[in-house]
N, C-alpha and C positions, 0 to 999 in steps of 0.2 A: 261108837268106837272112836276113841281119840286114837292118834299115833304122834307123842310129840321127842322132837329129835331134837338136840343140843349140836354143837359144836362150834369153832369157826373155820368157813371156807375158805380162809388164807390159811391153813397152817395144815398141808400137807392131809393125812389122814382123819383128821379133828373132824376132817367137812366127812365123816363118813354117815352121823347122823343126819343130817342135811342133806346129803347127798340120795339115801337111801325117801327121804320123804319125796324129793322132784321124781323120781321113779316111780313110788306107789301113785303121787299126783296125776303123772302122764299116764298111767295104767285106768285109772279110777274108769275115765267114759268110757271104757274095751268092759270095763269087769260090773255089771248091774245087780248082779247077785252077790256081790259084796258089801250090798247095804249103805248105807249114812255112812260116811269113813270122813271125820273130821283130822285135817292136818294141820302141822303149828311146830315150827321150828325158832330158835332162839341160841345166842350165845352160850347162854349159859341157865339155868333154873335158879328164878328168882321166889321168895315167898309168895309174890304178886299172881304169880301161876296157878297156885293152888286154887279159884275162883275160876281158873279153864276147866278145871278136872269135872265142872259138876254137869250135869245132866248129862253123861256121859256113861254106857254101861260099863265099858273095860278103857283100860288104857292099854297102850304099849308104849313106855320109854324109851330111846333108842339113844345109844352114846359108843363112840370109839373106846377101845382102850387097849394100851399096851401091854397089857398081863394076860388076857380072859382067851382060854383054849379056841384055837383058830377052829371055824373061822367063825364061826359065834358061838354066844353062848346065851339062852333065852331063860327066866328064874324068874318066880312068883317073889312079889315083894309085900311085904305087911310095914303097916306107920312105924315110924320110930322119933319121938320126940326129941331133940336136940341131936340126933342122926347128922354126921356130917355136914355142919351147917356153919358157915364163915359170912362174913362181908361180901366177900367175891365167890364163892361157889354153894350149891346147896345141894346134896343125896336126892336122890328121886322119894325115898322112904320117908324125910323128913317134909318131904310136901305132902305127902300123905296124911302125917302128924298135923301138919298147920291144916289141909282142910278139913280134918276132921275139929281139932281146934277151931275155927273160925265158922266152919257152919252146925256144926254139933250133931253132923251126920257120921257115916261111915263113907269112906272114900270107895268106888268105884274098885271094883278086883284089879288088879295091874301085874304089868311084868316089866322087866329091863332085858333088851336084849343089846347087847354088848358085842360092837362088833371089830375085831383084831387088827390092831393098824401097827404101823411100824414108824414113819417117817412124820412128826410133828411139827418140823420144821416151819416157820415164816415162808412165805413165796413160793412152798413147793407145792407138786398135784399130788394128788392122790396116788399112792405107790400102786406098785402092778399087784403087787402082791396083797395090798388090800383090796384093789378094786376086785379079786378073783373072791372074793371074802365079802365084797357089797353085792353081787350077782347071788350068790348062796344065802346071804341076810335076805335078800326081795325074791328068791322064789321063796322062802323061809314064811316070811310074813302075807305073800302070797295065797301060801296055802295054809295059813290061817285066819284071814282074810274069806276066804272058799266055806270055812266049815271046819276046819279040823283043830278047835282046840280043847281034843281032849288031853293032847301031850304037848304042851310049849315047852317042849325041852326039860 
């Protein structure tokens, strides 16, 4: 199991992916029955990434966002070739696309959970009202983590 979390931890909310991986990190030695749980956080997804995804059963992507029904929202993702893919930012779906493109397999089942920020600002923390939204993301991922993914949301 991968879990890789995007954002930046200077700009208020952004750090909610990041933020959410230091908690599953500090939980990992309490929880043994959670198996291999590899972690890997970054600014942002590069094509580069897609060579993390492999020998990996599942993924979980994890990214802030200002639209997505509070206080998360978790959704199965399938490859999407040319999917949201700039110079500076890349779709979680189109690294799906590149690793299957670059290793000629099928990528690893994945999901995105997206979790509801508000304040993206430079130099701020993390708002209250996301942080009550990153507590329900990590018991979230928690207890899927435990065994229960029959319903990621």
């Amino acid at each position: 199991m991968l879990i890789f979390a995007w954002g930046n931890p200077s700009r208020g909310d952004d750090a909610l992916g990041p933020a959410l991986i230091e908690r599953i990190g500090a939980a990992l030695p309490a929880h043994p029955e959670w198996g291999e749980v590899a972690l890997l956080t970054d600014f942002q997804l590069q094509p580069e990434h897609a060579l993390d995804l492999a020998g990996h059963g599942r993924v979980l992507f994890v990214d802030a966002s200002v639209s997505c029904a509070t206080p998360y929202v978790c959704a199965p993702l399938r490859p999407r070739a040319g999917f949201g893919y700039t110079t500076h930012a890349m779709q979680p779906e189109a690294l799906l696309a590149v690793f299957r493109q670059v290793t000629g397999r099928e990528p690893p089942p994945a999901w995105l959970l997206t979790i509801r920020g508000y304040v993206f600002e430079l130099g701020e923390p993390i708002s209250a009202g996301a942080q009550a939204h990153l507590e329900a993301a990590a018991a979230f991922v928690a207890s899927l983590l435990s065994g229960d993914w029959q319903r990621p949301d």
